[in-house]
C-alpha positions, 0 to 999 in steps of 0.5 A, a space after each residue: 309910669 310909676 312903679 309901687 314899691 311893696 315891701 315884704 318882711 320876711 322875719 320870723 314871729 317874735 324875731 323883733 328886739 334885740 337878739 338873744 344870747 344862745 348860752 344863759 351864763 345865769 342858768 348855767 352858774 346855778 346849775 353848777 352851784 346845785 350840782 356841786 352842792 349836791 355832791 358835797 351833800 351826797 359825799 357826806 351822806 356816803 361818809 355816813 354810810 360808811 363809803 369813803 368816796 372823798 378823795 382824803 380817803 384815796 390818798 392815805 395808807 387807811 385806802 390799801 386796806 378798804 378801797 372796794 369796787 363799791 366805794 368806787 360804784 358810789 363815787 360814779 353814783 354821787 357824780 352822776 345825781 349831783 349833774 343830773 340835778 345840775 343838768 336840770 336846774 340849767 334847763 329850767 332856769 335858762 332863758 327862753 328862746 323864741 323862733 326856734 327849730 326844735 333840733 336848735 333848742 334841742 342842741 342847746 339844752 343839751 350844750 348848756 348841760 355840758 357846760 354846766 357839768 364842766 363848770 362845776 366840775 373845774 370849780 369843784 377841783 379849784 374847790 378840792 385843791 383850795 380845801 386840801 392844800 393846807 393839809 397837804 404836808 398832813 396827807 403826806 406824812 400819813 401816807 409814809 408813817 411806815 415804809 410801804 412793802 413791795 406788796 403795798 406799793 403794788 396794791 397803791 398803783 392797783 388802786 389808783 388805776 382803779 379809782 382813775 377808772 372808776 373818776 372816768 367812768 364817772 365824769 363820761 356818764 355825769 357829763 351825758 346825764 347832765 346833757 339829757 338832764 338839761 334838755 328835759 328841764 329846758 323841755 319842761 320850761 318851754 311847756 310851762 312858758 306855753 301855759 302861761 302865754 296860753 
């Protein structure tokens, strides 16, 4: 008695070639470049304005006389915008992936906007410290140009607890915003994967 042999293949559609990543590096590097970009282009449009958000501007005696909350709301405003199109542009961009639950490619998106966030984040710190280090010696010295009252000093510490508040705030809402940001553009990128193969 012979028996058959019935082979079942129980892989999901689309599963066949090689398996995909679950982080697109290409995605995530553009995103960061856009949002640094972005920042770099909104602070200068801040200057412009009349907002000394950059950090030059903290760090010497003209900031006791004209840092307000404002500087501070437009610092958090330049960080949010600049990581929701960062967020974005790593969810437009990033690969597609087939055979997906939607709950994984929901907390993919979402992670590639976090680390598109971070990223650009260090690399906009590397980016700060490489730019200011040469004049670091210059900052200093325009700082000490004249012995700081005990008036001064209070208001320096008062300032700079405000503007570690106000970087915080900042970075938590850039790093949700650049999360969402990155789902709605991955959303967005499956919807026009789907046209184009329907």
């Amino acid at each position: 008695m012979s028996v058959d042999q019935v082979v079942i293949d129980v892989s999901p559609p689309g599963s066949a070639g090689p398996p995909q990543s679950a982080i697109s590096w290409s995605a995530i590097w553009a995103g960061a470049a856009a949002a640094i970009a972005a920042s770099l282009l909104l602070s200068l449009a801040a200057a412009g304005l009349g907002f000394d958000t950059g950090l030059p501007g903290i760090v010497t005696r003209s900031s006791l006389r004209t840092f307000a909350p404002e500087v501070g709301a437009a610092a958090i405003l330049i960080q949010v915008l600049s990581a929701a199109l960062g967020g974005y542009v790593a969810g437009r961009t990033r690969t597609i992936w087939t055979s997906l639950h939607d709950d994984e490619s929901h907390f993919r998106d979402t992670a590639h906007g976090l680390v598109t966030w971070a990223v650009a984040t260090i690399a906009g710190v590397l980016l700060a410290v490489l730019v200011l280090a040469p004049y670091a010696e210059a900052l200093a010295a325009a700082g000490q140009a004249a012995p700081l009252t005990p008036a001064d000093a209070q208001r320096a510490a008062n300032i700079a607890s405000q503007s570690s508040l106000f970087i915080a705030i900042g970075m938590l809402l850039a790093a949700f915003v650049s999360a969402v940001a990155a789902r709605i553009g991955g959303l967005r990128h499956e919807e026009m994967h789907t046209k184009m193969r329907g």
